[in-house]
MARBA-3410 file (N, C-alpha, C, O; in Angstrom, 1 decimal):
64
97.9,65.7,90.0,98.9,66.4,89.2,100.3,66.0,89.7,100.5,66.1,90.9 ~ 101.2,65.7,89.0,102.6,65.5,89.3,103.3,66.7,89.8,103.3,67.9,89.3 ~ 103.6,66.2,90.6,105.2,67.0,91.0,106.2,67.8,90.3,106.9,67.2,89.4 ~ 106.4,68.9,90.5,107.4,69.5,90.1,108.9,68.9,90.1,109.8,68.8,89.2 ~ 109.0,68.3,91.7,110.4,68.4,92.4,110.9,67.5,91.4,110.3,66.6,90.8
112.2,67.8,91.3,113.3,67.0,91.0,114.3,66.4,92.3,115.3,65.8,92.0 ~ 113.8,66.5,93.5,114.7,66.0,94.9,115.6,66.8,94.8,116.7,66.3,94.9 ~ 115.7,68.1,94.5,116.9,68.8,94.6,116.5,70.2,95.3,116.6,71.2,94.6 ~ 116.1,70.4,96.8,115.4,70.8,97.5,116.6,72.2,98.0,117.3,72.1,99.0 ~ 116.7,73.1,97.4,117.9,74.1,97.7,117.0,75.8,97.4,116.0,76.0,96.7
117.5,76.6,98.0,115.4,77.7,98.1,117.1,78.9,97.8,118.3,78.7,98.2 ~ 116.7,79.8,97.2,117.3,80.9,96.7,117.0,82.3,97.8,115.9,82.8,97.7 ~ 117.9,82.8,98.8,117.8,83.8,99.6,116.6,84.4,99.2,115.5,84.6,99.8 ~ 117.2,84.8,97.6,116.8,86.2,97.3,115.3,86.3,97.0,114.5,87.2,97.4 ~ 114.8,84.9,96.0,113.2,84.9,96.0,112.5,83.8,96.7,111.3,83.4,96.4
113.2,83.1,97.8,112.8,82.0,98.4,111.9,81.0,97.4,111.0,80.4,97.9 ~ 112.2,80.8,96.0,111.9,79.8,94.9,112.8,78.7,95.1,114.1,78.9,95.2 ~ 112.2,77.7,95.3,113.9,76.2,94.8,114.2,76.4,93.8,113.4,76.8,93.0 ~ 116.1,76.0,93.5,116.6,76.7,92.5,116.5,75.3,91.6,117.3,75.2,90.7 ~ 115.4,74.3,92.0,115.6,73.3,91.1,114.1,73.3,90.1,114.0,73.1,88.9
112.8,73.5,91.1,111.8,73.4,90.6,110.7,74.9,90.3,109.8,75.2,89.6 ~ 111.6,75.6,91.4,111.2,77.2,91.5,109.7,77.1,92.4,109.1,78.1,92.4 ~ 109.3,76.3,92.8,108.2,76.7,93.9,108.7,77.1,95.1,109.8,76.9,95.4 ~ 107.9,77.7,96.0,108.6,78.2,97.5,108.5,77.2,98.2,108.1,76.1,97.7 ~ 108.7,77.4,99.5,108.5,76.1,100.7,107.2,76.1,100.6,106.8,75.2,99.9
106.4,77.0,101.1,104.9,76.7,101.5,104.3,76.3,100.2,103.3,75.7,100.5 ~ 104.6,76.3,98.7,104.4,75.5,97.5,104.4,74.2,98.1,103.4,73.7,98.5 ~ 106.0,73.6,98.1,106.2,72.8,98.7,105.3,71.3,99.4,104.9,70.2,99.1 ~ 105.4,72.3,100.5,104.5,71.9,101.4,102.9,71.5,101.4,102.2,70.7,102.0 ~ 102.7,72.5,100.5,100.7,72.2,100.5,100.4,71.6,99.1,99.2,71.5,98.8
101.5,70.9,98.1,101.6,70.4,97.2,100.9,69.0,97.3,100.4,68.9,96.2 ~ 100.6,68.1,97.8,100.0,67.0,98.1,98.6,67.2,98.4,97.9,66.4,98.0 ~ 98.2,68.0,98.9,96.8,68.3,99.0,96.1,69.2,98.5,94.9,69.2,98.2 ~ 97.3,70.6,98.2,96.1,71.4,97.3,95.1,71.0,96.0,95.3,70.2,95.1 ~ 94.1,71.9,96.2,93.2,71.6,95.0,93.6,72.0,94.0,94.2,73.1,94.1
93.4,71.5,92.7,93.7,71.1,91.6,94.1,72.8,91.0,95.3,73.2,90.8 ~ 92.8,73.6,90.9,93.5,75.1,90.7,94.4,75.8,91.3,95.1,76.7,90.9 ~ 94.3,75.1,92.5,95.9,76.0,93.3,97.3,75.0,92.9,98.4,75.5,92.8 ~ 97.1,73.9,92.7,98.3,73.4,91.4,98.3,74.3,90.5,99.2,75.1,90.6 ~ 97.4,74.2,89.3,97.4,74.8,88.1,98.0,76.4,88.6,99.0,76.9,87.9
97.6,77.0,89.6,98.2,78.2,89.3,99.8,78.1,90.1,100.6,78.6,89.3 ~ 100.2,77.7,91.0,101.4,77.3,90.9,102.1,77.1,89.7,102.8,78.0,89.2 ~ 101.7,75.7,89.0,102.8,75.4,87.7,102.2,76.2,87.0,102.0,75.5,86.0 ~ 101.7,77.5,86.6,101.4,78.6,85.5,102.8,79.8,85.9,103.0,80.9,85.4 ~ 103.5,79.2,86.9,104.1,80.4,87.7,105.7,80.4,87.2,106.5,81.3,87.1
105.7,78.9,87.1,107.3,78.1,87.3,107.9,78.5,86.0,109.1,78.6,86.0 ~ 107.0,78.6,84.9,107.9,78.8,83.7,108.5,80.2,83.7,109.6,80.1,83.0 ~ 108.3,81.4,84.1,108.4,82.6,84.4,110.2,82.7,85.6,111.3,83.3,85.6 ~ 109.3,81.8,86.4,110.5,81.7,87.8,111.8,81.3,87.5,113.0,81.6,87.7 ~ 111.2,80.3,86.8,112.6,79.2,86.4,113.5,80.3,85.0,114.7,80.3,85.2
113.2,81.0,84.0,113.5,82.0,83.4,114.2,83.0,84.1,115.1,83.6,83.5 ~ 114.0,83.3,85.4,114.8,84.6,86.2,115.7,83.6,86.8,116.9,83.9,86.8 ~ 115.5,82.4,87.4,116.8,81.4,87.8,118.2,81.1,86.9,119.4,81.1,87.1 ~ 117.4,80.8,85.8,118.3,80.6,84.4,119.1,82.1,84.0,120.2,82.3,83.4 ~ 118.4,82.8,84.4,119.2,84.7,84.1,120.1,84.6,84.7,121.2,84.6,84.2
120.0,84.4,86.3,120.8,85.0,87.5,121.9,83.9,87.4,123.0,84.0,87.9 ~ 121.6,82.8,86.6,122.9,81.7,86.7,122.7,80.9,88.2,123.6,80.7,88.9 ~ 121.5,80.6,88.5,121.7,79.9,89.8,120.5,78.6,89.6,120.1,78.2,90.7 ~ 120.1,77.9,88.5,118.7,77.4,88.3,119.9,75.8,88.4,121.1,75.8,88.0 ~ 119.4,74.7,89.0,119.7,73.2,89.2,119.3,72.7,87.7,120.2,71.8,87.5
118.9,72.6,87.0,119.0,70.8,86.4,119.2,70.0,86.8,120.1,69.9,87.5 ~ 118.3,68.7,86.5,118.5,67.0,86.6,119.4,67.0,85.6,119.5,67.9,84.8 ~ 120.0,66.1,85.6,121.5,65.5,84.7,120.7,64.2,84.1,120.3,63.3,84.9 ~ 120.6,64.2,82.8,119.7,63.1,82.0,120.3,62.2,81.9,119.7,61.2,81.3
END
């Protein structure tokens, strides 16, 4: 399963989510090897996350 990241690796105090892709570090981190369901529930997470990023005014975008 692909990757979230956008290389823009910056984690939000407040919910320790990256404010680019919204997974935490330890997401992060175990992203290369987790099994396939623990992907899927990760990215079932991000559209929710990235919605409270977009609220607070602190969410990155890639610049297209």
């Amino acid at each position: 399963m692909k990757s979230p990241c956008i290389s823009i690796c910056r984690f939000d105090g407040r919910t320790g989510w990256c404010v680019a892709c919204a997974r935490t570090l330890p997401e992060c981190r175990e992203w290369k090897k987790a099994p396939r369901p623990r992907l899927l529930a990760i990215s079932k997470a991000l559209p929710a996350r990235l919605a409270k990023l977009d609220a607070r005014g602190i969410r990155v975008v890639e610049d297209a």
